[in-house]
KEGURO-218442 format. One record per residue (C-alpha): residue number from 1; x negated, y negated, z negated. Coordinates in steps of 0.02 Angstrom, whole numbers, padded with zeros to 5 digits. Example, Ala and Ser with C-alpha at 12.3 -4.5 7.8 and 13.67 -1.06 7.14 Angstrom:
KEGURO-218442
@pos->1	X->-00615	Y->00225	Z->-00390 $
@pos->2	X->-00684	Y->00053	Z->-00357 $
end
This chain:
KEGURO-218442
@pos->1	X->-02949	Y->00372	Z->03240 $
@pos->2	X->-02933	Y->00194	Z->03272 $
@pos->3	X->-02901	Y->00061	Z->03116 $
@pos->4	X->-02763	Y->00021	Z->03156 $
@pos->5	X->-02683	Y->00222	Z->03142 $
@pos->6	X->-02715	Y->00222	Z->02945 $
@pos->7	X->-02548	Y->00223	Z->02845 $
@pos->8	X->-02547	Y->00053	Z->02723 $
@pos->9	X->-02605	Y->-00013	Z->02598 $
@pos->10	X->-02766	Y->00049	Z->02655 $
@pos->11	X->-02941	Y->-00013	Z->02590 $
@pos->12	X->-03043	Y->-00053	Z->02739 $
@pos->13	X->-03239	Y->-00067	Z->02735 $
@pos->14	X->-03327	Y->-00158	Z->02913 $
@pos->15	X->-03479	Y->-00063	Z->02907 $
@pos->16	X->-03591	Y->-00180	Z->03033 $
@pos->17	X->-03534	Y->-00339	Z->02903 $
@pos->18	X->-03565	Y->-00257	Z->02744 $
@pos->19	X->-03737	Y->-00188	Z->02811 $
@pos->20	X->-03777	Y->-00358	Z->02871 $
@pos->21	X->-03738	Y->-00430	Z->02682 $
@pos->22	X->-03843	Y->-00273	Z->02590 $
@pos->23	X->-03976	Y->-00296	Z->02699 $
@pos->24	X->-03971	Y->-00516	Z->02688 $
@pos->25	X->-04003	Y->-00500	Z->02497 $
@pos->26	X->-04118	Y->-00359	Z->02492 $
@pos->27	X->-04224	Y->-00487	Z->02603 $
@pos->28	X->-04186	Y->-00610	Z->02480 $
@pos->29	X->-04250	Y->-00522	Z->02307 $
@pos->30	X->-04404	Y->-00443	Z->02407 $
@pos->31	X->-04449	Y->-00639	Z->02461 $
@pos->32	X->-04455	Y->-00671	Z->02290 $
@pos->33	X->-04524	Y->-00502	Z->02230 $
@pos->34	X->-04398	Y->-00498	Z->02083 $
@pos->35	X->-04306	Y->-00324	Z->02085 $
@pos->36	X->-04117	Y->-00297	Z->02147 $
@pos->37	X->-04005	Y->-00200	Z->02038 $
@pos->38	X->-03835	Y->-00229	Z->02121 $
@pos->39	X->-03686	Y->-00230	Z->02019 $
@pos->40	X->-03558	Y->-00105	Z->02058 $
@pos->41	X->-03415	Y->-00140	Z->01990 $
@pos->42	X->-03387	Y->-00220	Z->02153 $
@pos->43	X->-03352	Y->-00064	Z->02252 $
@pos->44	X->-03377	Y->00092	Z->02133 $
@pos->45	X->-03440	Y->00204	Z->02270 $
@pos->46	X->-03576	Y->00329	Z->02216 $
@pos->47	X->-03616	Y->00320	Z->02417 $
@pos->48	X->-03626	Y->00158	Z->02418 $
@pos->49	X->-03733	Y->00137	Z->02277 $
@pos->50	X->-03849	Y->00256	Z->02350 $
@pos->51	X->-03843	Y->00158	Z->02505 $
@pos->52	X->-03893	Y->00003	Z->02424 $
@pos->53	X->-04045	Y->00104	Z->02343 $
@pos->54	X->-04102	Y->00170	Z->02504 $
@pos->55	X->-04107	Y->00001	Z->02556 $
@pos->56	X->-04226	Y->-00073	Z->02404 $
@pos->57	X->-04145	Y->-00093	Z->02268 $
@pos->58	X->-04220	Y->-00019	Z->02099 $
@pos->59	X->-04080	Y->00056	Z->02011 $
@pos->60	X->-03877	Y->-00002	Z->01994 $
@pos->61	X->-03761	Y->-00101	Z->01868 $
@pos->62	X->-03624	Y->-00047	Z->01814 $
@pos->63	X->-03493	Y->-00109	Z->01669 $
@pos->64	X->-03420	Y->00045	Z->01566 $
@pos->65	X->-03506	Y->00196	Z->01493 $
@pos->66	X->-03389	Y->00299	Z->01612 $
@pos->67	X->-03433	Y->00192	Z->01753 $
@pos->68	X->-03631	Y->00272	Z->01710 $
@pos->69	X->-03566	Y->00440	Z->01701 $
@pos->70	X->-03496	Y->00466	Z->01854 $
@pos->71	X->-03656	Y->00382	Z->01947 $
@pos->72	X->-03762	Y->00486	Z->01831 $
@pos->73	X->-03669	Y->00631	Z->01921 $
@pos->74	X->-03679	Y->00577	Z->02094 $
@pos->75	X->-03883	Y->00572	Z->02080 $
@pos->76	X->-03886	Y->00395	Z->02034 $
@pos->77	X->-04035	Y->00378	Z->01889 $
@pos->78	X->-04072	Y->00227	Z->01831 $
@pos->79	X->-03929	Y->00133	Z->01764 $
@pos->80	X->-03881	Y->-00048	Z->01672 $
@pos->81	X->-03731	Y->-00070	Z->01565 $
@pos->82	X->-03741	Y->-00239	Z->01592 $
@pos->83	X->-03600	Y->-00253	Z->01425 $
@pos->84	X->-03595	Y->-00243	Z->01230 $
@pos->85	X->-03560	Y->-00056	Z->01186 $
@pos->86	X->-03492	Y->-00037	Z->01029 $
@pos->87	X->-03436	Y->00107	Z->00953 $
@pos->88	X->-03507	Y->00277	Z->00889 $
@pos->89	X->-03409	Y->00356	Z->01059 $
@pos->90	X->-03464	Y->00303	Z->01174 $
@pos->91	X->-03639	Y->00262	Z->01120 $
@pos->92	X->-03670	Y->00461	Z->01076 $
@pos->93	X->-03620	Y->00482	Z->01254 $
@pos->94	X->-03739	Y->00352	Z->01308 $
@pos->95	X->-03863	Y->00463	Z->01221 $
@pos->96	X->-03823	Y->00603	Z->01299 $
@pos->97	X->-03856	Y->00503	Z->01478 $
@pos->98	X->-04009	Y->00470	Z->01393 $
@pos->99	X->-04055	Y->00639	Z->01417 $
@pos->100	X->-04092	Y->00654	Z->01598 $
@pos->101	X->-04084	Y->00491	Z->01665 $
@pos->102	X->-04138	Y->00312	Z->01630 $
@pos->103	X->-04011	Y->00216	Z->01555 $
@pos->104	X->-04015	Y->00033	Z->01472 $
@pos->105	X->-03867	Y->-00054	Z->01405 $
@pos->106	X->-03831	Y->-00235	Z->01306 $
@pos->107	X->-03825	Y->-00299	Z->01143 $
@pos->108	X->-03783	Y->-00469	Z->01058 $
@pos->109	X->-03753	Y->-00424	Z->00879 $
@pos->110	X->-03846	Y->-00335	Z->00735 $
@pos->111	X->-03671	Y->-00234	Z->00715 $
@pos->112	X->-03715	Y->-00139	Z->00865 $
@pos->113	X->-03912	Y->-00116	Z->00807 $
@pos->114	X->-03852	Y->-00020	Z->00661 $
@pos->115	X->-03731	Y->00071	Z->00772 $
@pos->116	X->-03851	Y->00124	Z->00888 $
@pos->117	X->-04010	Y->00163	Z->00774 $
@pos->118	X->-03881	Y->00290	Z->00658 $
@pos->119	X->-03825	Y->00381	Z->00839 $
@pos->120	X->-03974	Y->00368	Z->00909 $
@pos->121	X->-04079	Y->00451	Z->00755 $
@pos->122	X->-04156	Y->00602	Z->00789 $
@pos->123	X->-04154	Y->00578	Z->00975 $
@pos->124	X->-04294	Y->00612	Z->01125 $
@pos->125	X->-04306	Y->00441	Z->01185 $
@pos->126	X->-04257	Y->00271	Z->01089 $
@pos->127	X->-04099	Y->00183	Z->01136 $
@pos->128	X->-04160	Y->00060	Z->01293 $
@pos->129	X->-04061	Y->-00120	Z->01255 $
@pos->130	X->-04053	Y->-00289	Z->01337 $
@pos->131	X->-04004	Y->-00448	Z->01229 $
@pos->132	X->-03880	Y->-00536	Z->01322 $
@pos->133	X->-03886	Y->-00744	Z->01319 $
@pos->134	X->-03747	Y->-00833	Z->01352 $
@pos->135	X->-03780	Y->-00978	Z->01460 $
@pos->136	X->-03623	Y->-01085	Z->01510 $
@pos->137	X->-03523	Y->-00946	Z->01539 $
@pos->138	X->-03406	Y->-00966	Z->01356 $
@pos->139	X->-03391	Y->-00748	Z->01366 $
@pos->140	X->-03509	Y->-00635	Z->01272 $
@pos->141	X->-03703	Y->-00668	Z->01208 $
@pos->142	X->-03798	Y->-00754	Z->01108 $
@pos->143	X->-03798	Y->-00931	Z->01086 $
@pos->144	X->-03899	Y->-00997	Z->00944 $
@pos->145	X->-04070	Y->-00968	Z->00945 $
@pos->146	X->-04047	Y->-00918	Z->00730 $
@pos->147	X->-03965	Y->-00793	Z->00787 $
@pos->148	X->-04078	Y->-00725	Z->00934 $
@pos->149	X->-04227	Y->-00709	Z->00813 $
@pos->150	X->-04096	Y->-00615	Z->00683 $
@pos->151	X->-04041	Y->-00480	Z->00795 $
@pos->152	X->-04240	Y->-00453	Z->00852 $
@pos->153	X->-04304	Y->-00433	Z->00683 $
@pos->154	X->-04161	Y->-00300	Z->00657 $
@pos->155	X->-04213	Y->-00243	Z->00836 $
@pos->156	X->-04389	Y->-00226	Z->00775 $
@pos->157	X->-04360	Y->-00136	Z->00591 $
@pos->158	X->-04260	Y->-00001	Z->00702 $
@pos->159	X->-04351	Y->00153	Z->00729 $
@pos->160	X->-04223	Y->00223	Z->00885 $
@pos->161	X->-04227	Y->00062	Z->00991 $
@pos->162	X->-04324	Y->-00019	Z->01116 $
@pos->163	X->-04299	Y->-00181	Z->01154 $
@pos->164	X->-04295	Y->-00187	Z->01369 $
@pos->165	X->-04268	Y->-00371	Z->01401 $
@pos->166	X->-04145	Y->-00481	Z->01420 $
@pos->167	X->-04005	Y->-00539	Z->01535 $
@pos->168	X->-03884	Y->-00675	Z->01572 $
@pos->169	X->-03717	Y->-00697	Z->01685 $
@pos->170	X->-03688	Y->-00885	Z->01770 $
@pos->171	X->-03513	Y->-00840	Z->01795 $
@pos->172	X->-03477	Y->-01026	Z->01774 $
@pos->173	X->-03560	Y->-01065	Z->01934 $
@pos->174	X->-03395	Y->-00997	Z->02016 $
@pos->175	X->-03314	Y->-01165	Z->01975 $
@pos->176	X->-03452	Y->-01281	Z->02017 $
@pos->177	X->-03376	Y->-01415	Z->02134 $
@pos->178	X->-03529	Y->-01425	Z->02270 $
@pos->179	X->-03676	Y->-01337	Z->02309 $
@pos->180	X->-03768	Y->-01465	Z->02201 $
@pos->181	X->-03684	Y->-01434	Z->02088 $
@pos->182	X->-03690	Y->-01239	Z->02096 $
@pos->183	X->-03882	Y->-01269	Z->02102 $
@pos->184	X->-03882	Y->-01347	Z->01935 $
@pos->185	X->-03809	Y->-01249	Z->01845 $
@pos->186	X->-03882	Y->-01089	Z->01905 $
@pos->187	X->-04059	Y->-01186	Z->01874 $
@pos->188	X->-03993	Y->-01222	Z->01702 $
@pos->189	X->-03939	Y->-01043	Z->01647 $
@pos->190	X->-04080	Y->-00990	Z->01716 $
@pos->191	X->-04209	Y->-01094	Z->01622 $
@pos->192	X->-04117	Y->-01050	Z->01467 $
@pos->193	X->-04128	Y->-00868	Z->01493 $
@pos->194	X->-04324	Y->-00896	Z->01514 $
@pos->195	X->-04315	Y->-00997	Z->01364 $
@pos->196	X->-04268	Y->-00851	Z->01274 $
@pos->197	X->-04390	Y->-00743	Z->01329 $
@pos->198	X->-04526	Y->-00837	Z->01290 $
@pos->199	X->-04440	Y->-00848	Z->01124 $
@pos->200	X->-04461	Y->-00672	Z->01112 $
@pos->201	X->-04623	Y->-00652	Z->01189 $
@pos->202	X->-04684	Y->-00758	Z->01037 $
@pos->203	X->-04606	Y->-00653	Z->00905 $
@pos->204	X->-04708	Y->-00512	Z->00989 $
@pos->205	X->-04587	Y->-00426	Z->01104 $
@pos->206	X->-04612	Y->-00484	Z->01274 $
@pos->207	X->-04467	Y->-00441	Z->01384 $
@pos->208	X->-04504	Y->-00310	Z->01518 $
@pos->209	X->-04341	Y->-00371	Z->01611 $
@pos->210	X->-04266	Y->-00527	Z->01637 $
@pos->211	X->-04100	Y->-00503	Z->01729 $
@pos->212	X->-04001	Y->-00634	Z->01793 $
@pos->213	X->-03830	Y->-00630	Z->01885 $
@pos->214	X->-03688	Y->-00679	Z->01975 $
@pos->215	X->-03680	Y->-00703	Z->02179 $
@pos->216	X->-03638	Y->-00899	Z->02224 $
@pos->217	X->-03815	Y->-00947	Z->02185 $
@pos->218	X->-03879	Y->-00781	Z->02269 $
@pos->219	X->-03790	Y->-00832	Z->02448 $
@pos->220	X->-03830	Y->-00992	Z->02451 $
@pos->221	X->-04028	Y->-00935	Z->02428 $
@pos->222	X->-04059	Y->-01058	Z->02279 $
@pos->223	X->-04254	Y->-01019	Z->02225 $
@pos->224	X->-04299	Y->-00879	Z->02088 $
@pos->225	X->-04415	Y->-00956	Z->01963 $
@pos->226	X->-04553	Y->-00880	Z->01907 $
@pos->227	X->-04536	Y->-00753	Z->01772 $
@pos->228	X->-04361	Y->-00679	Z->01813 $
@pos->229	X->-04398	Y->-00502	Z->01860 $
@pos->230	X->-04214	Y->-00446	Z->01933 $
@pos->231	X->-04066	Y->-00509	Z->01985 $
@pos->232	X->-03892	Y->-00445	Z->01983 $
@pos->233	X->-03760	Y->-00490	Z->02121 $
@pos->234	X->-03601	Y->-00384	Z->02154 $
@pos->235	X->-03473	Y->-00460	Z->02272 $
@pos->236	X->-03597	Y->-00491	Z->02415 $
@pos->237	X->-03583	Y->-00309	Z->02458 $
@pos->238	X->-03410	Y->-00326	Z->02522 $
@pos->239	X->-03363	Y->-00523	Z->02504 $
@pos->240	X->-03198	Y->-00616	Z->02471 $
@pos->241	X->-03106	Y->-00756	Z->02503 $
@pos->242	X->-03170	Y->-00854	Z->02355 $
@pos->243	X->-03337	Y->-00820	Z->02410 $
@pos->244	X->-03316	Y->-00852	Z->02595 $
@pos->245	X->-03243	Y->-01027	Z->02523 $
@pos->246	X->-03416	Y->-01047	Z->02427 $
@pos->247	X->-03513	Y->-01020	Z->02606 $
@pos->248	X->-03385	Y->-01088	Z->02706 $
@pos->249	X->-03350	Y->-00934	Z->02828 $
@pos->250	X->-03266	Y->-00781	Z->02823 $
@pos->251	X->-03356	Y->-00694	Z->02952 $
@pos->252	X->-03448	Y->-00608	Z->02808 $
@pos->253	X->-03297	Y->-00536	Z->02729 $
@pos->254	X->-03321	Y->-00343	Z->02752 $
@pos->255	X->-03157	Y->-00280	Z->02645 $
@pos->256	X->-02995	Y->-00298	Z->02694 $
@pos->257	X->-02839	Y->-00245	Z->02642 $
@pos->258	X->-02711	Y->-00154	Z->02807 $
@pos->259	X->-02540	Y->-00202	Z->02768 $
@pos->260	X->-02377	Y->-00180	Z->02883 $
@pos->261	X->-02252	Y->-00292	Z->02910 $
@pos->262	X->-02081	Y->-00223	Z->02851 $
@pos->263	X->-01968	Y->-00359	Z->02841 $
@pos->264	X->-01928	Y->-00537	Z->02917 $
@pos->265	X->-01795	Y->-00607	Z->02850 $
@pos->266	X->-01788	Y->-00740	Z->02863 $
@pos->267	X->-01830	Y->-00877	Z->03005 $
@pos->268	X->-02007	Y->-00908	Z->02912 $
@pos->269	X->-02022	Y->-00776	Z->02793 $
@pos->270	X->-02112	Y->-00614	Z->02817 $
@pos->271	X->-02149	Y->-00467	Z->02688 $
@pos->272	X->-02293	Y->-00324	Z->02708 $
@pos->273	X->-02286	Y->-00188	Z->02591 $
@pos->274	X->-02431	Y->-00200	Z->02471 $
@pos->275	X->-02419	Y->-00317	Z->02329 $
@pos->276	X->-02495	Y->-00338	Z->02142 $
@pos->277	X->-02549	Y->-00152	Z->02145 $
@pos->278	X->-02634	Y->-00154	Z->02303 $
@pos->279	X->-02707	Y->-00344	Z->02293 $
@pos->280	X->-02679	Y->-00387	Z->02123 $
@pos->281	X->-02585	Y->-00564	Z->02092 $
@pos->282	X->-02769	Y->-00648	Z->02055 $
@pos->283	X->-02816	Y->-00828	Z->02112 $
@pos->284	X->-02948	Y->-00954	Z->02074 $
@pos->285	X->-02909	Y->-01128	Z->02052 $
@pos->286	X->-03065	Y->-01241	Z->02026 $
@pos->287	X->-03214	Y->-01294	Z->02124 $
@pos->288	X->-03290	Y->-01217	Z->02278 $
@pos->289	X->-03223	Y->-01036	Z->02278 $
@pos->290	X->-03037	Y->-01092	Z->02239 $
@pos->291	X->-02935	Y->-00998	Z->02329 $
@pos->292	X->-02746	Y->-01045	Z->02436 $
@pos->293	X->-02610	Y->-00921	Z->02374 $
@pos->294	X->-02659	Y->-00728	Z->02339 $
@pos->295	X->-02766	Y->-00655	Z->02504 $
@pos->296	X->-02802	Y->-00737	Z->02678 $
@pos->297	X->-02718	Y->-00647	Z->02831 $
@pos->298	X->-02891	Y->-00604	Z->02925 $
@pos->299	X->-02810	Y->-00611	Z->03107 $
@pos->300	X->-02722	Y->-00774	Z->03086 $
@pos->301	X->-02788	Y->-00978	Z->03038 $
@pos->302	X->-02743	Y->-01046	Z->02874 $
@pos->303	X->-02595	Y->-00895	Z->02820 $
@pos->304	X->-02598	Y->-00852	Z->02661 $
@pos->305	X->-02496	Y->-00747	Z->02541 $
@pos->306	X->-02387	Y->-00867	Z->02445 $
@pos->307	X->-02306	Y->-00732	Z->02317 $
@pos->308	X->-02333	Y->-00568	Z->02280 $
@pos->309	X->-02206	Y->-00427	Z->02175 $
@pos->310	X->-02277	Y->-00254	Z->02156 $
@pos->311	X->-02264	Y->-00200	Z->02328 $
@pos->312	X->-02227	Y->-00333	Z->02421 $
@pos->313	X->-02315	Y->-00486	Z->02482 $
@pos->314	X->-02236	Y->-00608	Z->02528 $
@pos->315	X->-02278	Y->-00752	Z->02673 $
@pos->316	X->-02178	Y->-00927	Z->02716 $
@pos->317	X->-02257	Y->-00966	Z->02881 $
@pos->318	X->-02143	Y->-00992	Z->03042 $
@pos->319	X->-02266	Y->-00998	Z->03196 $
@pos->320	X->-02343	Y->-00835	Z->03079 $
@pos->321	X->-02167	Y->-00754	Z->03071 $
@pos->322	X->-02116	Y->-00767	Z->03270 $
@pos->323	X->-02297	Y->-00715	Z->03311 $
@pos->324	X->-02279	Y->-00532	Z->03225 $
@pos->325	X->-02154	Y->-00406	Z->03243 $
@pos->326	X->-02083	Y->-00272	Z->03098 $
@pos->327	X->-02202	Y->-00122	Z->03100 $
@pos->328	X->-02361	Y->-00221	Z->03164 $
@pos->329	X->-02516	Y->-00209	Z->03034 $
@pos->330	X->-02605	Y->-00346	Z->02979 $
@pos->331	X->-02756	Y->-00369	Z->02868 $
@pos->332	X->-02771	Y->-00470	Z->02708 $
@pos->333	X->-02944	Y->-00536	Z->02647 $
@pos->334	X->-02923	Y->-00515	Z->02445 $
@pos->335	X->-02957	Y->-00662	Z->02316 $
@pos->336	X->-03064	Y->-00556	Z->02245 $
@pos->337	X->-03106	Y->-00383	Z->02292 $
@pos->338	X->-03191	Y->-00317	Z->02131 $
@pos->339	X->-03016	Y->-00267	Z->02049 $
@pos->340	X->-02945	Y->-00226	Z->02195 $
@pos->341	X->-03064	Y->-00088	Z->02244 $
@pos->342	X->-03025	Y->-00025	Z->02076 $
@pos->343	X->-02861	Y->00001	Z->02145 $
@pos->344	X->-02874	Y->00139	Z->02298 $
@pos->345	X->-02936	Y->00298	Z->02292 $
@pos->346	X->-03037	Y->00277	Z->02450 $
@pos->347	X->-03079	Y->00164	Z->02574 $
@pos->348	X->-03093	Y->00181	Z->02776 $
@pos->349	X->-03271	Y->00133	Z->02837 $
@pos->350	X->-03236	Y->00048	Z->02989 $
@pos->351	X->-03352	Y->00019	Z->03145 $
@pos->352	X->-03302	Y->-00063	Z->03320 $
@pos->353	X->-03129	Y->-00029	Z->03260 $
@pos->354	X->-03136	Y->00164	Z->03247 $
@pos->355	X->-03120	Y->00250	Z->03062 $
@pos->356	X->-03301	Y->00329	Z->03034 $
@pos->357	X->-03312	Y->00390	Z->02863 $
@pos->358	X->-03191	Y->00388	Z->02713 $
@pos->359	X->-03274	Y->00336	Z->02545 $
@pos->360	X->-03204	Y->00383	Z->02381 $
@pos->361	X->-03186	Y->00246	Z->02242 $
@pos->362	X->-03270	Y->00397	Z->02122 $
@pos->363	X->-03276	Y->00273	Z->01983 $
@pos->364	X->-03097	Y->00204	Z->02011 $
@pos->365	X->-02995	Y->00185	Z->01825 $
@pos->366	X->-03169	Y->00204	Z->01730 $
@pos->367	X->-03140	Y->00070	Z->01611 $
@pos->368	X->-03191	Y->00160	Z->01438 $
end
């Protein structure tokens, strides 16, 4: 059936645009002969995961232990939990992943070393960690480098862990104010996560992975030094309008949320019928990927979502309100579509307008 048949709020996926992005940054990583694990939190597809395997990459991130399981399920083998997992729960059923499939998860504290060597006592194969470094960031990690050689001499006294590498997230790089910017400080989180591996390379445990993340850097093709081994983007799968502000297009933008009009009433006000469930009520307000009200209406210039309730968007825009009529759909490019995918139970793969496959969001709600 055509797009444009599918009862709202729909999920849409453009096939040829999101093969155009997995396929642009699989070029990328295999320029610079680092490895792609793609985050995917971003979508939560098992298929789509697979896809992006097919296509290079060497094994998937994801961010919960139940986000692992159910790509452990769907064939999907070699897994980051690019997070801190604390807690005898769900670390017993990280060893239990353990058993069939390779699986490798963070650390930043010697809380979680203790943790993990009592679980992981008496099993097959040793716990498979990364240290995480924070690196501008101001979220999890470690910051002082006291504390980096601490939590490796616990690491090393362990008997049920292996220490994998190490990894970083330039999540701050979101707010950088130009591309020069942007380049700075993805140089500068990136020369501190090498810093740290050759700190550990000269207590004797040489990193087999150094992961870096985060997509703004990633699209705008800044160089990989020497001695990262992966990288880590999520959102250039799909795209949003935060980072079509970053590259200044949106022809890239492969999700989209259909919405119907429902109401007009009045002479410049217009409500669809999806709201903070169905695009969430996110924004951001700094630097290049700020974003203009709550989602981008894809068909029209410069209209935006001024307000949202829980089902209903709402739009102040005359020459936007006499163009559409009650019962037309529309399409909203999301702020940012990693939440919002965790909001539908499936999205429409769409190609030259026609519906031609239906994707379940498997890993939809999987936050423990």
């Amino acid at each position: 059936m055509k797009y444009d048949e599918i009862d709202t709020p729909a999920l849409l996926i453009d096939r040829d645009t999101m093969m155009g992005n997995l396929l642009s940054m699989q070029d990328y990583a295999n320029k610079y002969n680092v490895h792609l694990r793609p985050h995917t939190k971003t979508h939560k597809m098992p298929k789509l995961a697979s896809l992006q395997e097919e296509l290079g990459a060497k094994g998937i991130t994801v961010a919960k232990v139940g986000e692992a399981e159910v790509m452990a399920q769907n064939g999907l083998n070699n897994i980051f939990i690019a997070n801190e997992i604390v807690g005898k729960t769900k670390l017993n059923r990280i060893r239990q992943l353990a058993e069939t499939i390779d699986i490798s998860f963070g650390i930043d504290n010697t809380y979680q070393v203790r943790e993990i060597e009592d679980v992981f006592d008496g099993a097959k194969k040793k716990a498979q960690v990364l240290v995480e470094i924070e690196v501008g960031e101001q979220r999890s990690g470690i910051i002082e480098e006291s504390d980096f050689h601490t939590l490796l001499e616990c690491v090393k006294s362990c008997n049920n862990i292996e220490l994998l590498g190490i990894f970083s997230h330039d999540g701050h790089s979101y707010k950088a104010e130009n591309w020069d910017e942007c380049k700075e400080l993805y140089l500068e989180s990136v020369q501190r996560t090498l810093h740290f591996a050759k700190l550990a390379e000269d207590m004797g445990m040489k990193p087999k992975v150094v992961s870096i993340g985060s997509t703004p850097p990633f699209m705008l093709k800044f160089d990989i030094p020497k001695g990262i081994t992966e990288i880590r983007p999520g959102t250039y799968i799909f795209m949003d309008a935060s980072q079509a502000n970053m590259i200044d297009t949106y022809n890239r933008c492969a999700a989209t949320v259909l919405t119907t009009v429902i109401s007009k009433p009045t002479h410049e006000r217009v409500i669809t019928d999806v709201g903070a469930k169905g695009i969430t009520a996110q924004s951001r307000n700094k630097g290049l990927t700020a974003t203009t009200g709550f989602g981008r209406i894809k068909e029209y210039n410069d209209v935006y979502i001024n307000g949202v309730f829980d089902e209903h968007a709402i739009i102040y825009h005359e020459e936007f309100r006499n163009q559409v009529q009650i019962g037309e759909k529309v399409q909203i490019i999301p702020n940012h579509i990693c939440p919002v995918c965790n909001l539908y139970e499936k999205a429409y793969l769409i190609s030259n307008g026609e519906v031609v496959d239906e994707l379940p969001i498997d890993c939809r709600g999987k936050l423990q």
